[in-house]
Structures are given as C-alpha cells and as structure tokens.
N, C-alpha and C positions, 0 to 999 in steps of 0.2 A: 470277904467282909460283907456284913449285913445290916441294913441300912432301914429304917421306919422316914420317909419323909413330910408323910400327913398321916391321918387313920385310913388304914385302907389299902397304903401304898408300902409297899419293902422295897427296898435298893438292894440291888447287889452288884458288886464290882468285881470286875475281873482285869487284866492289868492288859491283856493283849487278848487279839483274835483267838489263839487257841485256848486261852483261860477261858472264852466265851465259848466256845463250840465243847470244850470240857463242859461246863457247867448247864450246856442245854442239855446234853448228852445225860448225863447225870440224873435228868430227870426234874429239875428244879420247874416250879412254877412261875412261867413267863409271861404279860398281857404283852410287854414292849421293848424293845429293845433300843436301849440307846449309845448309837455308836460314836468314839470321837473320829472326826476323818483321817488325823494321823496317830494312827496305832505303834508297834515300835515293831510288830512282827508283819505286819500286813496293809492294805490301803483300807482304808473304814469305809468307801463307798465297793470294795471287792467281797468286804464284809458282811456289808448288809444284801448284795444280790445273793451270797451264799445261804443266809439266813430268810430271806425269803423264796430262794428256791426249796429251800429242806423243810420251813416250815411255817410257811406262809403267815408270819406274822409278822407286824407292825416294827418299823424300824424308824428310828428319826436319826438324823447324824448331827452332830454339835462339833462346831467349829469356831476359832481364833478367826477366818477369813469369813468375810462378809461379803466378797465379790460374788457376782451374778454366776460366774462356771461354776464356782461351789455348788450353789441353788441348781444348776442345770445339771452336773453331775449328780448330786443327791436326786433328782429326780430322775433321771436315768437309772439311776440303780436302785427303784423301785422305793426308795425312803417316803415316809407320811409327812415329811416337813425337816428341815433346815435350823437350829437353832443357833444363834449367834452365843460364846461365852461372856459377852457382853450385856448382854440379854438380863435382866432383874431377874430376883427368885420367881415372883408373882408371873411374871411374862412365861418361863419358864415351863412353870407349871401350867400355866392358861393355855399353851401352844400344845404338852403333852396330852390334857384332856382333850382338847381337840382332835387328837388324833385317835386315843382311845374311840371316842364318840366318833368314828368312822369318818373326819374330817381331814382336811391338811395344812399343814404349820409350815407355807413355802411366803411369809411377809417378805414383801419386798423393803427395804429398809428406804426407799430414795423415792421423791414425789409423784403423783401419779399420772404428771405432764413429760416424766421421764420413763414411762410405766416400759417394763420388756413385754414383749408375745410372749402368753402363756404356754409354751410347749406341753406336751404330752412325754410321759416318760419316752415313750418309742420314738416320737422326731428329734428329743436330746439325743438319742443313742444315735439317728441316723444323723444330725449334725457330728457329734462329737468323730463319726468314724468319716465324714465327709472333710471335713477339716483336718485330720491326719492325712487324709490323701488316696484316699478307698474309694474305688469305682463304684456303679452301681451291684454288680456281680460280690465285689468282696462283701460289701454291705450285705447282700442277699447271703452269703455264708455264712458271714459271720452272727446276723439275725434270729437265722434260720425262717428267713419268711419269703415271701416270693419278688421277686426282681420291678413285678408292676406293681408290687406295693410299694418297693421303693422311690420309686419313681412319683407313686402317689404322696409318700410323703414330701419329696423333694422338693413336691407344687404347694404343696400345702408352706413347708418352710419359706419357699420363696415368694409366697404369698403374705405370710405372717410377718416376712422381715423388710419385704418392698420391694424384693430385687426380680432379677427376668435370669439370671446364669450361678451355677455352682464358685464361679470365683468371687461373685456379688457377693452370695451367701457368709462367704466366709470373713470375709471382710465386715460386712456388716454386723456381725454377729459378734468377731474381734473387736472392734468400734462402741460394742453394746457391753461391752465384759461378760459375754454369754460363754465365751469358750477362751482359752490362753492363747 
C-alpha cells in the first residue's frame, strides 16, 4: 500500500520484516525506514540493524512502550530516534524530519532532573550484553571489537552511571529503566 503523507513524502507499508526486506530488494525508493519494535515475523530493533548494515539508511523504530530500554535498545541497533504511538501527528512528523536532516529523535519523555546518561549506540550494545551476563571476551566476540575497548567502554558506563563495579552497573541501570 501506498501512502502520500505531506507533499514530498510517500508511505509505504509492509506488514512484516520480510515485506520490508521484499520491498527494498525490489528496488523501491527509500530516504527512511520506519520500524514498529514488534513485528509479527521478527524483533523491529533486529530489523533495523539488518537494514542499516545492508543499506545504511536511516531507521527510526516506533513503539506502544515508552520506557528508557526501548530508547536504549533502538539506540543500540543503530535507529535515528524512538518514536512513541502516543506521540501527535505533528510530533511525529517533527521527529521524522529531524532525522532526515541528519539529527536524532531519541526525546526523553520524563524531566530533565530525572535526565538518563546519554549513551552511544556501542556502550548500549556493551550494557545490554553486560547485563545478560557476558564477560569481557564474549562482549569482545560478539562486537567484534577489541577486549581494551571493552573495557574502555565499561569505564566510560561506570562513569556515566556513578557506580565503581559491573554488578553496580547493572543495577543501576535496572533502577534507571535503561535495560529490563
């Protein structure tokens, strides 16, 4: 289905990850990609690292869930921004351009004396596999980056979150709604 949502902009909809990966495939003209996080074939944020490893464009994910792992997973997996379904048309679209225009749609919805550490996509990816329970080494595998950058990230998290130990980390981070 084909979709005009202002002048300028066409929609198109696909109903699952492989309707989307058909349709790139296809050839169709893409600036943006907008994933929902739950798909009914795939995870939307598995979705979007697929699509930005194959073709390095702009993905935002839009979700029912407004908690911080969302925002920290969609930034892990390389997304330009986070949008809530909650979110007004105008908002919407405001967030989208932003992202077009080389920016990021990652609002925090909560005040800014509650404000989280900004993570970088790569220290979400390294929390997120630190808090499953991944050594430095797995991390370093699973990566594919080197063991003293792990490590460097690790300082930098425990730095960003206030703590001095990987069990801090996690906890705190849990406590922040940065990870489930």
């Amino acid at each position: 289905m084909t979709r005009v949502l202002r002048p300028g902009w066409t929609l198109r909809l696909a109903s699952s990850a492989d309707d989307a990966h058909s349709m790139l495939a296809g050839g169709a003209a893409v600036d943006l990609i907008v994933i929902d996080i739950n798909l009914p074939d795939r995870d939307g944020f598995r979705l979007c690292e697929e699509v930005r490893a194959a073709r390095h464009m702009p993905c935002v994910l839009i979700s029912g869930r407004e908690d911080e792992s969302a925002r920290v997973r969609a930034r892990a997996s390389g997304a330009g921004g986070l949008i809530a379904k909650s979110a007004s048309p105008e908002d919407i679209v405001g967030l989208i351009d932003r992202v077009l225009g080389g920016g990021s749609a990652f609002d925090a919805p909560h005040a800014a004396d509650n404000a989280l550490p900004d993570l970088t996509p790569r220290q979400a990816q390294v929390l997120e596999l630190l808090a499953a329970g991944h050594g430095n080494k797995e991390i370093r595998h699973r990566l594919g980056i080197a063991e003293r950058t792990v490590r460097a990230h690790l300082t930098e998290l425990f730095q960003l979150l206030g703590v001095h130990s990987r069990t801090q980390a996690i906890i705190r981070a849990r406590e922040m709604g940065m990870i489930a």
